[in-house]
C-alpha positions in Angstrom: -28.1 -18.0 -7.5 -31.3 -17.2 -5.9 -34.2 -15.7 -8.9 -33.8 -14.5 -11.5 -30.9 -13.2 -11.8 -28.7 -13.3 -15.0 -24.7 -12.4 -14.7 -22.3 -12.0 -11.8 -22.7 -8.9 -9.7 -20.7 -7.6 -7.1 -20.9 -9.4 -3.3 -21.2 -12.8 -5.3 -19.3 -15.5 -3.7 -16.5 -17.3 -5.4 -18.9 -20.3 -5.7 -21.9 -18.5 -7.2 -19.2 -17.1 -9.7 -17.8 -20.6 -10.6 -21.5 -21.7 -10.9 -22.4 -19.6 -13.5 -19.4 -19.4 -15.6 -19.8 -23.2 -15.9 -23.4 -22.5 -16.4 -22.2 -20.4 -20.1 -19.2 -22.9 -20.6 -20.1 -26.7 -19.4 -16.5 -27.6 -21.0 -14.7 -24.9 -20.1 -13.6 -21.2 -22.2 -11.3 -21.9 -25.2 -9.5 -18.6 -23.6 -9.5 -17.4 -20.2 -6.9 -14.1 -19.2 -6.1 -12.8 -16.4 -4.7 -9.3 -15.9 -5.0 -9.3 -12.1 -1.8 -11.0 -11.2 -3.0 -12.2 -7.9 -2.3 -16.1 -7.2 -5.9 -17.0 -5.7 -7.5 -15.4 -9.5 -4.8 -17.5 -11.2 -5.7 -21.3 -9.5 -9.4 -20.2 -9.8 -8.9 -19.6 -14.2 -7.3 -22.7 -14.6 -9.8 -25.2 -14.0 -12.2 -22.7 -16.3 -10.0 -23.2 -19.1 -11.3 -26.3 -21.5 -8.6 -29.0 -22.4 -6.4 -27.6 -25.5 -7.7 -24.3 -24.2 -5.5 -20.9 -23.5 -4.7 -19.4 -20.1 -3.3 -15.9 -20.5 -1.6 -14.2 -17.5 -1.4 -10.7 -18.5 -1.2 -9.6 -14.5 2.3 -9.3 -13.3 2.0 -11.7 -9.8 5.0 -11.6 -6.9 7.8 -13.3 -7.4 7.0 -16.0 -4.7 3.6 -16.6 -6.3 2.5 -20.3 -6.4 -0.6 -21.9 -8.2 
């Protein structure tokens, strides 16, 4: 992320996003939730989620839905 900058703002790419959240959590969150439902959010928490951590799907996703 070019600057300064501190935090996420909208018109980041997925990337930058990914960047920084690993930038706060090098191991990953102990709890990540999603209450989007959509299938891209849901493969892009898991990998943030430390080993022994928590994903919680709050979102409702289709019923064809694969991650």
């Amino acid at each position: 992320m070019p600057g300064n900058k501190q935090g996420l703002e909208e018109g980041d790419t997925r990337e930058e996003a990914e960047t920084y959240l690993r930038s706060l959590a090098p191991e990953g969150f102990d709890v990540v939730i999603d209450a989007t439902g959509a299938g891209n959010v849901l493969a892009h928490s898991l990998p943030l989620v430390r080993d022994g951590g928590t994903l919680m799907v709050y979102g409702m996703a289709d019923e064809d839905t694969l991650i």
